[in-house]
C-alpha atoms as one frame of an Amber mdcrd trajectory, in Angstrom:
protein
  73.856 130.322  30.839  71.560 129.608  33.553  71.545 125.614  33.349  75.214
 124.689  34.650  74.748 121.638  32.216  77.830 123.212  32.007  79.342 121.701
  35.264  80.608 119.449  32.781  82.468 122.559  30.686  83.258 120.087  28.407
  84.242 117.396  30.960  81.530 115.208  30.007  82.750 111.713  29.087  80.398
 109.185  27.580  78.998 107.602  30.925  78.037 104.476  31.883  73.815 103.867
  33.120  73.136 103.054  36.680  69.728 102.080  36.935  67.786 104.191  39.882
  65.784 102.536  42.416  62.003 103.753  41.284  63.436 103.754  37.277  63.395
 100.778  35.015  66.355 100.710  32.164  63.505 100.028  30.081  63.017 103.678
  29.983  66.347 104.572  28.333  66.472 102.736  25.244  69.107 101.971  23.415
  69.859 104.511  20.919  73.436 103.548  18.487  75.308 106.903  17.428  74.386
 105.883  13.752  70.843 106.154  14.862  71.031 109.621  16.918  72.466 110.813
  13.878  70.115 110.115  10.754  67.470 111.081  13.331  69.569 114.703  13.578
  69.633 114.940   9.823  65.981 114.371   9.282  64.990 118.059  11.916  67.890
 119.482  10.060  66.918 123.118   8.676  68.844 126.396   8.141  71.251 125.610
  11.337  73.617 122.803  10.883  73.292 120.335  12.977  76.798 118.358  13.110
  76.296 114.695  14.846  79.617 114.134  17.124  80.633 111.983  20.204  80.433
 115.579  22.497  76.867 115.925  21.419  75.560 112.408  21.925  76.990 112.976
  25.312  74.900 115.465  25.885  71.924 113.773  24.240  72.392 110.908  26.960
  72.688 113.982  29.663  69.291 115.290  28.988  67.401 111.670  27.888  69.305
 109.911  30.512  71.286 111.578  33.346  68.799 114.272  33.883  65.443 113.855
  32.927  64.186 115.683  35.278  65.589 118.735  33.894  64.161 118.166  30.334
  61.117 117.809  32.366  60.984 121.140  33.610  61.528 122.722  30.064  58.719
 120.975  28.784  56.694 122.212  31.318  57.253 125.866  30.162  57.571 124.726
  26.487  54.405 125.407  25.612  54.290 128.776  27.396  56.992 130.009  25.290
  57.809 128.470  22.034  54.807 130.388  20.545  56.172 133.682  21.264  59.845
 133.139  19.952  58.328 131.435  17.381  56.196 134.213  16.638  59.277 136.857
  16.909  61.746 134.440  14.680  59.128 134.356  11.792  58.271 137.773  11.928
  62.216 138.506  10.815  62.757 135.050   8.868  64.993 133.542  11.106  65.564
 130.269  11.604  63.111 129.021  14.173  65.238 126.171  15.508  66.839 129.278
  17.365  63.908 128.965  19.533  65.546 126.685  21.632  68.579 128.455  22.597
  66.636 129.839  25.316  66.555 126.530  26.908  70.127 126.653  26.951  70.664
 129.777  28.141  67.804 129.671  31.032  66.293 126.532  31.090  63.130 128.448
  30.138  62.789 130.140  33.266  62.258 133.798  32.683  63.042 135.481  36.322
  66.780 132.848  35.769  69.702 134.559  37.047  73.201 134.184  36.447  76.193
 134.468  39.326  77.380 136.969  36.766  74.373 139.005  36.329  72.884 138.039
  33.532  68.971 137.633  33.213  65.827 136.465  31.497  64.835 133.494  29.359
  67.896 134.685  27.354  70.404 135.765  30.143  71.210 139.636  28.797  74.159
 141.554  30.976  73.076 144.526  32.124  74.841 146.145  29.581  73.903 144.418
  26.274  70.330 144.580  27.589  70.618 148.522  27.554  72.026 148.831  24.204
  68.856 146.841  22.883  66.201 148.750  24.743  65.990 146.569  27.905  65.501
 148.932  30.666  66.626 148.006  34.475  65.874 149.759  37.873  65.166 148.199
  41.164  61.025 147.609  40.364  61.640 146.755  36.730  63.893 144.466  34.623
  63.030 144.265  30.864  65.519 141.334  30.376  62.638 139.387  32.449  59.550
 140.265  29.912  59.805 137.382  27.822  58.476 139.661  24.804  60.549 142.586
  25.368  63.782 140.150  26.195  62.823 138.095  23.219  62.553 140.790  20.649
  65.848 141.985  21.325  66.963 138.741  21.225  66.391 138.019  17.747  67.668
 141.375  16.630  70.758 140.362  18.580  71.139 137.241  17.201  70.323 138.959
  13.851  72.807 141.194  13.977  76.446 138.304  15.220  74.430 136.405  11.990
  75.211 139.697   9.611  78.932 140.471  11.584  79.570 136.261  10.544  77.341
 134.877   7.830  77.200 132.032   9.983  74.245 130.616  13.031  76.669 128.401
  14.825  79.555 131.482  15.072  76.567 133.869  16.064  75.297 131.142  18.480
  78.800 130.994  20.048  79.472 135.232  19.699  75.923 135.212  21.194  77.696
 132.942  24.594  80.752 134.138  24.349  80.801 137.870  23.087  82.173 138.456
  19.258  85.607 139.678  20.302  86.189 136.007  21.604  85.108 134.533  18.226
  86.999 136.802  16.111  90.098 135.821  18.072  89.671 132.018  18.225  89.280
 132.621  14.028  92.352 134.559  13.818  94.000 132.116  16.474  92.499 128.899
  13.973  94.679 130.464  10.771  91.308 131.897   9.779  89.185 128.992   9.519
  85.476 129.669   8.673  82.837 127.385  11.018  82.693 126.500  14.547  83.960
 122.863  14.577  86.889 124.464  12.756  87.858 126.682  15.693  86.285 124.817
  18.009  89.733 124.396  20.027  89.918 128.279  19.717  87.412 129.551  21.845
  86.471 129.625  25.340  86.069 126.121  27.514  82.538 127.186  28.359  81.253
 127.926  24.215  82.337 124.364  23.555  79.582 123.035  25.317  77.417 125.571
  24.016  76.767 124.546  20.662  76.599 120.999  21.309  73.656 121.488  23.915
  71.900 123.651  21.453  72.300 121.073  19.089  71.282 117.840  21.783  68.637
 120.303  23.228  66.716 119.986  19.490  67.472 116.082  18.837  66.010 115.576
  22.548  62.826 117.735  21.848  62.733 116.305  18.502  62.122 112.860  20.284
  60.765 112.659  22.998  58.529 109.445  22.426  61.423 107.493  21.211  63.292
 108.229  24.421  59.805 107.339  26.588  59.298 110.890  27.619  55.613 110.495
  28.382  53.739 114.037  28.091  50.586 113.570  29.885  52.197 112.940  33.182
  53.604 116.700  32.418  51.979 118.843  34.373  52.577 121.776  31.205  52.041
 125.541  31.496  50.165 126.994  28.651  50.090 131.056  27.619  46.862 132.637
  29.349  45.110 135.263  26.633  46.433 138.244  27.706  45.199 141.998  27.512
  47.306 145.260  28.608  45.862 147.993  31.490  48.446 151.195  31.063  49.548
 151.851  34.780  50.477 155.342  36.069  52.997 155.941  39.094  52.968 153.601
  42.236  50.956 150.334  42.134  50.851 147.752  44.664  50.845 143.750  42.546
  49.492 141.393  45.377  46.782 144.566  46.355  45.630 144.628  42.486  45.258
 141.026  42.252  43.255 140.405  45.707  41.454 144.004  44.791  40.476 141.848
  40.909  39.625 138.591  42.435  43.102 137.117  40.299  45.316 134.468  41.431
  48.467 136.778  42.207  50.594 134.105  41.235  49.203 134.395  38.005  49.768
 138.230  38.042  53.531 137.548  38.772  53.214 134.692  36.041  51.946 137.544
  33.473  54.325 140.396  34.756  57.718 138.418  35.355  59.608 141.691  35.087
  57.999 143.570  37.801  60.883 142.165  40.259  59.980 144.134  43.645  55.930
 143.329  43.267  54.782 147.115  42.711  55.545 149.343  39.606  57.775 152.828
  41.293  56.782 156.248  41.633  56.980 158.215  38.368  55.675 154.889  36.101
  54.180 156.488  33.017  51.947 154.211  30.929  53.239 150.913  32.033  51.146
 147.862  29.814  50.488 145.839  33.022  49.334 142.141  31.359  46.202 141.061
  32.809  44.366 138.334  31.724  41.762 139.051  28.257  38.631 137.598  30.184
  39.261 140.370  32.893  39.854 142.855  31.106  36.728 144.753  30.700  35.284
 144.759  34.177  38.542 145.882  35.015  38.596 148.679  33.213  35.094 149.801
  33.710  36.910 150.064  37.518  40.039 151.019  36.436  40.327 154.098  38.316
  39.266 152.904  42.001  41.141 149.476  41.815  44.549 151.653  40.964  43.506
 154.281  43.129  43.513 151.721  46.137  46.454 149.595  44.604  48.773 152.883
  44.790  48.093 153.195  48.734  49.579 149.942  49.849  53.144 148.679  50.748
  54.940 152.064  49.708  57.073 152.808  52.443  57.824 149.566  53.233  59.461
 149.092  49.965  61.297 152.371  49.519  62.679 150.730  52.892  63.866 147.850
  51.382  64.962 149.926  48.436  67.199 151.752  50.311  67.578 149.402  53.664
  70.555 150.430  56.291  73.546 150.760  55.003  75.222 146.891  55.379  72.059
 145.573  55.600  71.784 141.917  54.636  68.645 141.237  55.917  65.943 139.295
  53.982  68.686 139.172  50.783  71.220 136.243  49.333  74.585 135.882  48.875
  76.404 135.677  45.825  79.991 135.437  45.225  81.600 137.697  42.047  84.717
 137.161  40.533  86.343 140.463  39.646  86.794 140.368  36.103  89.312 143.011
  33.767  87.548 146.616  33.573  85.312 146.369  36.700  85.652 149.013  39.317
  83.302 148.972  42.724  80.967 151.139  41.268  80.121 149.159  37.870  79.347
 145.808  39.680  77.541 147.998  41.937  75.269 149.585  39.540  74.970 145.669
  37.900  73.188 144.331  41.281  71.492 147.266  42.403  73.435 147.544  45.334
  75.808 150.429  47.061  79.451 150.868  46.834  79.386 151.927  50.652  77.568
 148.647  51.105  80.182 146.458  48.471  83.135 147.799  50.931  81.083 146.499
  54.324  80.450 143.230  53.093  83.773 142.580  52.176  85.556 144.423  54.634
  87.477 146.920  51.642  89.000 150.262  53.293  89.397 151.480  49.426  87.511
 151.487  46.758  90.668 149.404  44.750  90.062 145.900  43.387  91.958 143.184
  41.608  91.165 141.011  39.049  90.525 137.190  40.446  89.076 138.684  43.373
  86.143 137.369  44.884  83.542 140.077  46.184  80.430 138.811  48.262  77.365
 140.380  47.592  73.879 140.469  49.132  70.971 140.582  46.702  67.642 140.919
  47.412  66.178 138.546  45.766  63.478 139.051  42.683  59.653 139.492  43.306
  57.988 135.976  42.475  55.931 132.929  43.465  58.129 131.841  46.263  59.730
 135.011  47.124  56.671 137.147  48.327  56.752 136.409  51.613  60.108 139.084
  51.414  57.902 142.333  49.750  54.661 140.895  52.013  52.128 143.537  53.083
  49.498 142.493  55.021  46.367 143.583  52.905  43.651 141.421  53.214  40.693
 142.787  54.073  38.511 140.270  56.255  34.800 141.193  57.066  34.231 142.077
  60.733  31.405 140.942  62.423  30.217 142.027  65.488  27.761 144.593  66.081
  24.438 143.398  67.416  21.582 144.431  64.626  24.235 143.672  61.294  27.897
 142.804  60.481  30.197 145.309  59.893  33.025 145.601  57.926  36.159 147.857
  59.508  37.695 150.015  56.357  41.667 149.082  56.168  44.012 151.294  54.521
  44.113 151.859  50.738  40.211 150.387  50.490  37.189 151.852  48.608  33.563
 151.140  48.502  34.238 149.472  45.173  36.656 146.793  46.465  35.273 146.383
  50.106  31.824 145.495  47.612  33.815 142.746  45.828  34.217 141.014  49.275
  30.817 140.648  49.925  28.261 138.926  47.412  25.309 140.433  46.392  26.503
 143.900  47.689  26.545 147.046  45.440  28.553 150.401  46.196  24.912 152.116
  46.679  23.937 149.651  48.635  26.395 150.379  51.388  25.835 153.583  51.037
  22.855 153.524  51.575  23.062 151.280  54.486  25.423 153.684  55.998  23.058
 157.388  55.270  26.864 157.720  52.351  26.627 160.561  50.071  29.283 160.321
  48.609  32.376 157.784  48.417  34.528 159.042  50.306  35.900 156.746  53.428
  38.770 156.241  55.600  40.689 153.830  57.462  39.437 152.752  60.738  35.457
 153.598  59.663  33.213 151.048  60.368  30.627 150.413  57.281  27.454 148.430
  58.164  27.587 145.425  55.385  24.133 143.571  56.231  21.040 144.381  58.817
């Protein structure tokens, strides 16, 4: 779980309001228990959703204490919901299960865990494998919300089949079966959560009850003065697929497209190092539907150009000097029972050479408890570009008396140097320049206008 709602690890005693300076307490009205609870009953579907002083606690978090947070899921709500709701029909499952995600990453889908996990629903490496979720150093399936979230339901699916029960799947789901099986064996066998609720792990107590707080608070939002329109909400952009083959620069193909690149990386949340790697074969790149034809019609130049940008400088940061912690983050893992150097260093995509630097090991031994610092570089997005930046953008040059000229930079082609310039054609230029064919180089200087 992403959202350390769990801070409180089941710490959270029912709190007392302080009004804050720019807030009025008429915002937070006043909701009795017997209230929250008949409200509960009436979203009530296949789940059960037990009413209880630990979830109105967390009710008052998330209406209250942190509004801000709920906030920022309802922000991505509406880019989400539709395709877990989408994946939960398609296998009749329950579709209040939708908003587990929220718990797990606060519906952020590049979230990542101190542990390792990932995605809008926070896979381990390993779990993600055994349901088809690949992972290298360009790509991480657990961050494709439709990739992460089919194998998510058939996940969920299957802890639903080992128990015959959502709330023991939702807490096998947090917690791992194993630890479920033994809080039921540890309970005298009892048969629902509440029942071994003192059972299982400090952390899967608070689970459950935020899933069940997370759907009362989204459930009513007007009644606790959530006001929508001052939301500034993301919505799912049509989307179309363009296969890519081998190396592909993102931020070239989006200035190359004339698209936002943010909106690329909003599209593509699993390409984590901003380029797809040597070798790619048929990759569905999502590109936005209204694009998608003139695209394709140029499919072959744009990609062509897009595969000749930023290579070696991220095979450099792919394999960096050994110790390097330059341009990454720290984390701090607790060595946990079965982990060896090698498996946590296969987990971050890091070396064990580079493990024993950072933390000063002579051996490759480790104990449990132990805390190992590690240096992550950290995943391609919105605010981390400046880290995978290439400068790429081709400016027109001016200069020559008699016309302007343009100065070819590496990885262009006639066909994106005529994007940059309006009404100008690929004949056109070649023309202008006595071309016969398309063929150009860095360096050449291509008259753009007499």
């Amino acid at each position: 779980m992403i959202k350390y709602v769990i801070l409180f690890l089941g710490l959270i005693p029912t709190f007392q309001i302080q009004a804050q300076k720019d807030v009025t307490l008429d915002q937070f009205p006043e909701v009795s228990y017997e209230l929250m609870e008949d409200r509960l009953r009436c979203v009530e579907g296949s789940i059960p959703l037990e009413f209880n002083t630990r979830i109105k606690s967390f009710v008052d978090y998330f209406t209250i204490r942190d509004r801000e947070y709920t906030k920022s899921v309802l922000a991505n709500r509406d880019l989400f919901f539709p395709i877990f709701e989408e994946a939960l029909a398609k296998r009749g499952m329950p579709d209040e299960l939708k908003y587990l995600s929220i718990v797990e990453s606060g519906l952020r889908p590049n979230a990542m865990s101190r542990v390792g996990a990932a995605g809008l629903w926070q896979f381990m490496p390993a779990t993600g494998r055994s349901y088809g979720l690949s992972q290298s150093w360009y790509i991480d399936e657990r961050m494709d919300p439709y990739e992460a979230t089919e194998a998510a339901c058939r996940y969920l699916k299957a802890l639903y089949n080992m128990f015959g029960d959502w709330e023991l799947a939702l807490a096998a789901y947090n917690t791992g079966p194993g630890n479920v099986r033994k809080a039921i064996r540890r309970s005298g066998y009892q048969k629902t959560f509440w029942e071994i609720y003192n059972y299982l792990p400090r952390e899967t107590r608070s689970y459950v009850p935020q899933f069940v707080a997370m759907i009362y608070t989204l459930n009513y939002l007007d009644e606790h003065n959530f006001i929508i329109d001052e939301i500034d909400m993301n919505h799912q952009v049509a989307h179309d697929t363009l296969q890519v083959n081998g190396y592909m620069h993102m931020e070239t193909f989006a200035n190359l497209v004339n698209l936002c690149v943010d909106d690329l990386i909003s599209l593509n949340p699993h390409v984590i190092r901003g380029a797809t790697p040597d070798g790619t074969t048929n990759f569905p790149l999502r590109i936005p539907s209204d694009m998608a034809e003139d695209i394709r019609r140029n499919r072959l130049m744009i990609l062509d150009s897009a595969s000749k940008v930023g290579r070696a400088e991220l095979e450099y940061l792919a394999r960096s000097s050994p110790g390097s912690t330059y341009g990454r983050t720290r984390q701090v893992y607790r060595v946990r029972s079965g982990d060896v150097l090698g498996s946590i260093a296969q987990r971050y995509h890091v070396r064990v050479s580079d493990l024993k630097r950072w933390n000063n090991l002579n051996s490759n031994l480790i104990r449990v408890g132990q805390r190992i610092n590690i240096w992550t570089l950290p995943h391609y997005s919105s605010s981390t570009r400046e880290t995978y930046v290439v400068k790429n953008v081709p400016k027109p040059v001016p200069v020559v008396t008699g016309g302007i000229y343009h100065l070819v930079k590496s990885g262009e082609s006639l066909w994106s140097i005529s994007k940059l310039y309006q009404d100008l054609s690929i004949e056109k230029i070649k023309k202008l320049n006595n071309l016969t064919t398309s063929n150009i180089k860095p360096g050449q200087k291509l008259l753009i206008n007499m």
